[in-house]
C-alpha atoms as one frame of an Amber mdcrd trajectory, in Angstrom:
protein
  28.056  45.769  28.991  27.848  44.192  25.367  29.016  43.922  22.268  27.601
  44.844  18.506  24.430  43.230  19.005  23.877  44.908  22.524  24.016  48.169
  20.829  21.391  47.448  18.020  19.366  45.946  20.543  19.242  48.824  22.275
  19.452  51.399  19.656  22.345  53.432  21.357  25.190  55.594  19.955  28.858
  55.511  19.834  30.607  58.588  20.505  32.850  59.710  17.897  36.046  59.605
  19.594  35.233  56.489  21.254  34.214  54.698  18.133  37.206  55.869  16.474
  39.447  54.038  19.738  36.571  50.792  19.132  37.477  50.879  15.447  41.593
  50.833  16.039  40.676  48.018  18.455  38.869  46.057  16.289  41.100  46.325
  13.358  44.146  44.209  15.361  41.595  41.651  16.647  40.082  42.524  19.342
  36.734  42.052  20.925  35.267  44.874  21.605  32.668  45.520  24.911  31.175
  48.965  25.244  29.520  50.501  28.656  26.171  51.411  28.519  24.017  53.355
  31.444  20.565  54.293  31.509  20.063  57.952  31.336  17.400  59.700  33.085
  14.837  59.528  30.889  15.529  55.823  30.374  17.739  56.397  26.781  20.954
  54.055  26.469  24.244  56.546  26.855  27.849  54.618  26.075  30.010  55.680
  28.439  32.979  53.734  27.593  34.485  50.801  25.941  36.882  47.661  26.849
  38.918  45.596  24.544  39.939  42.010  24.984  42.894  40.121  23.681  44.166
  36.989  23.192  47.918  37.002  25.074  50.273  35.489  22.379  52.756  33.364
  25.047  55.694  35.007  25.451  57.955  31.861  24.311  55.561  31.309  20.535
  57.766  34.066  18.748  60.824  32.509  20.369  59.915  28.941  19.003  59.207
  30.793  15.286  62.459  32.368  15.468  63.913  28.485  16.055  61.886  26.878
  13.592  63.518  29.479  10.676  66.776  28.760  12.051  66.429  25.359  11.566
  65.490  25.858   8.300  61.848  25.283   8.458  60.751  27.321   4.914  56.664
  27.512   5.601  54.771  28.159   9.333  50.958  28.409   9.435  47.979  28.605
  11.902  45.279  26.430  11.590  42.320  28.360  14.243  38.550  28.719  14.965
  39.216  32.456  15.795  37.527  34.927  13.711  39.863  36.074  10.970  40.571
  39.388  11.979  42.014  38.267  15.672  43.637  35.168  13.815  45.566  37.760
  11.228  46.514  40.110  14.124  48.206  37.013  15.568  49.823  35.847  12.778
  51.346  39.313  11.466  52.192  39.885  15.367  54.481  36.346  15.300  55.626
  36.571  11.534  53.345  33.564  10.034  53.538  32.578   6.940  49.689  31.790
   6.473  46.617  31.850   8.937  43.875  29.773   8.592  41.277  31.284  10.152
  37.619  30.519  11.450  38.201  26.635  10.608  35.981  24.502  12.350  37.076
  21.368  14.110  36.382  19.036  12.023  37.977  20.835   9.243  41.088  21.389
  10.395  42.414  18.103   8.948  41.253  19.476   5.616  43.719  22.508   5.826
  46.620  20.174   6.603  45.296  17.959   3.325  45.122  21.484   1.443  49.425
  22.450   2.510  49.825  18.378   1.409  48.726  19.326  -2.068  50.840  22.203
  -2.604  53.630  19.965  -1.819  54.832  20.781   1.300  55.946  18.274   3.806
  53.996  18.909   7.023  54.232  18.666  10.532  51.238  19.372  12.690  51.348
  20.772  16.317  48.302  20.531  18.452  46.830  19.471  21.781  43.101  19.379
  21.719  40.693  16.822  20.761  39.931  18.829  17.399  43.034  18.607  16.770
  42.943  14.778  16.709  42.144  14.335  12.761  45.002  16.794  11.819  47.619
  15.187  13.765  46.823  11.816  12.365  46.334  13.624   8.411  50.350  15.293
   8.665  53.383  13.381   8.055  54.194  14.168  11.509  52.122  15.023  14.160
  53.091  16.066  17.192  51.660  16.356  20.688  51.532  19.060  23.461  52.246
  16.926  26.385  49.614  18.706  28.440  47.316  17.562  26.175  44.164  15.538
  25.481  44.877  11.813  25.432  42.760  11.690  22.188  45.333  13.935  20.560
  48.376  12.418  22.181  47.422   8.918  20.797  46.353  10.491  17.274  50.223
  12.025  17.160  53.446  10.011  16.049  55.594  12.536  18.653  54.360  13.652
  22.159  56.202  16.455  23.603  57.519  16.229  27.414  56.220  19.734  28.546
  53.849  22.584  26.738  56.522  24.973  25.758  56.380  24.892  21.419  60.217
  25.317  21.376  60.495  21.807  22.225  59.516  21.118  18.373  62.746  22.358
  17.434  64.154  19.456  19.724  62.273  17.091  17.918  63.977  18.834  14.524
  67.427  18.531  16.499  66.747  14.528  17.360  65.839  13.286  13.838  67.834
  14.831  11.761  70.493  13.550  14.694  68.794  10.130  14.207  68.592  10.034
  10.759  72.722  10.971  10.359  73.412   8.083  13.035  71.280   5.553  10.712
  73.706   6.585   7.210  76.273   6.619   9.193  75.752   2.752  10.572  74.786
   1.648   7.392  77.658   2.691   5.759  79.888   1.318   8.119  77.721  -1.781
   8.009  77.947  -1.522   4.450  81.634  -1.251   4.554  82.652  -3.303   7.052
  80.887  -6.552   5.219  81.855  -5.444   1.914  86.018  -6.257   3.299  85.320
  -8.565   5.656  83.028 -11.249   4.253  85.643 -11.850   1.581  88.283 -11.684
   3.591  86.123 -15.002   5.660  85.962 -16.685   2.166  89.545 -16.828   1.864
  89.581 -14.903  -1.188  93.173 -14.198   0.342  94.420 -17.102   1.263  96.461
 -17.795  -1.489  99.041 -15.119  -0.210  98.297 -16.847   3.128  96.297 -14.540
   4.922  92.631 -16.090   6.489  90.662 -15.334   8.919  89.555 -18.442  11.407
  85.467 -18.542  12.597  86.791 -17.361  16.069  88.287 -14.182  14.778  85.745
 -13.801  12.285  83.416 -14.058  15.060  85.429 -11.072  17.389  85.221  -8.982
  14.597  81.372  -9.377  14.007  80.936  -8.741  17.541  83.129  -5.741  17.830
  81.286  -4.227  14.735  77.955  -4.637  16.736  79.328  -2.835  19.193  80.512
  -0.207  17.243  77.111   0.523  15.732  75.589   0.322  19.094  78.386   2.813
  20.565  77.546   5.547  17.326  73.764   5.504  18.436  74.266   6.085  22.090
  76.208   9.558  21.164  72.489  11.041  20.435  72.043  11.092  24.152  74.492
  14.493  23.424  71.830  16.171  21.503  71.074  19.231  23.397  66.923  18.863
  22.961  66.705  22.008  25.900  64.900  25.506  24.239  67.232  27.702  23.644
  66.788  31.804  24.195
C-alpha cells in the first residue's frame, strides 16, 4: 500500500474507474493510498484504493458562524498542509483566505502580510510554530491545551480547546472596553461638578461642601466605579449553539 511514488516505483496501472474515484478524491484534499498485489507472474495489479481525511471538528464551523456574528469582517488559515487539502478545508468552513503549505517559521510572516493590508489581527494557535505568530498579531491568543511556548508567546490563553471560546474573548473586551468609557466619563463628570463645588465656587449663595463630606463623596464615587466593573462577571463567555 502506497501512494504516487509507490506506483512509479513499481511501474503499475490505475484502473480507469478507479483512477477516476482517486482523481475525485484528490481534488477535495485527500491523500490518496492505492492497493497493490503481486500477480502471478510477479507484475504489480491495483486492486483498490483508500482515501484519508483530515476531520474538520465538528464545533470549527460553529465558532465561524460566531465570529461573523460578532462582526468579525476577515477569517483565514495559516497551515503546513498541502494546498489542495488546506482549500478543501477552507471552502468546507467558509474561509475567507487559506494560507497554505507555510512553514513554521513563516507563519509569522503571513500574519505581517494581513498587517499590511490593514487589517487588525488576532491570531489563534497552540503549537510551538505557532509561537512567532502569536507574539507578531495584535492579539494572540492561546489554546489552553497548548504548548507552554505558545501560551507564554500569547496576550490571551483560552480555558479549554473549543475555538468558540474566542468569541468569549470578543464578548469580554468589547464588555471591558464599554465599562472603561463608561467610568471615565463618570469620573470625568463627577470631578468636573464636584471639585468646584469643594472650592466654594458656591459659597457665595451659601452652599459648601466641608472636607468630611467632600471626602464621603470621593469615597462613594470609588465605589461606584468599582460596582460598574464587577457587572462584567454577567458576561455570558459560555459557546453558544
Amino acid at each position: 500500500m502506497g501512494g504516487p511514488a509507490l506506483l512509479r516505483e513499481l511501474g503499475a496501472e490505475v484502473p480507469d474507474g478507479l483512477a477516476e474515484q482517486a482523481e475525485e478524491w484528490s481534488s477535495r484534499g485527500a491523500a490518496v493510498l492505492h492497493l497493490v498485489r503481486l500477480d502471478g507472474s510477479g507484475g504489480p495489479e491495483v486492486i483498490g484504493a483508500l482515501a484519508l481525511e483530515d476531520e474538520v471538528r465538528p464545533e470549527a464551523r460553529d465558532a465561524i458562524a460566531q465570529l461573523r456574528r460578532e462582526g468579525v469582517r476577515k477569517i483565514a488559515m495559516i497551515t503546513g498542509d498541502a494546498k489542495a487539502v488546506a482549500e478543501s478545508v477552507g471552502a468546507d468552513l467558509g474561509l475567507d483566505e487559506v494560507f497554505a503549505e507555510v512553514l513554521p517559521a513563516d507563519k509569522d510572516d503571513a500574519v505581517a502580510d494581513l498587517q499590511k493590508r490593514g487589517h487588525t489581527v488576532a491570531m489563534v494557535g497552540d503549537g510551538v510554530n505557532d509561537a512567532p505568530a502569536l507574539a507578531r498579531a495584535d492579539v494572540g491568543i492561546a489554546i489552553g491545551a497548548g504548548t507552554d511556548v505558545a501560551i507564554e508567546s500569547a496576550g490571551v490563553v483560552l480555558a479549554s480547546s473549543d475555538p468558540r471560546g474566542v468569541t468569549g474573548v470578543i464578548r469580554l473586551s468589547r464588555a471591558s472596553y464599554r465599562k472603561m468609557v463608561q467610568n471615565l466619563a463618570w469620573a470625568a463628570g463627577y470631578n468636573v461638578i464636584a471639585l468646584p463645588l469643594a472650592a466654594g465656587v458656591l459659597a457665595w449663595a451659601g452652599f459648601t461642601l466641608s472636607p468630611a463630606i467632600g471626602a464621603v463623596l470621593m469615597s462613594g464615587s470609588t465605589i461606584v466605579v468599582a460596582l460598574n466593573a464587577q457587572l462584567l462577571r454577567r458576561v455570558d463567555l459560555t459557546p453558544t449553539h
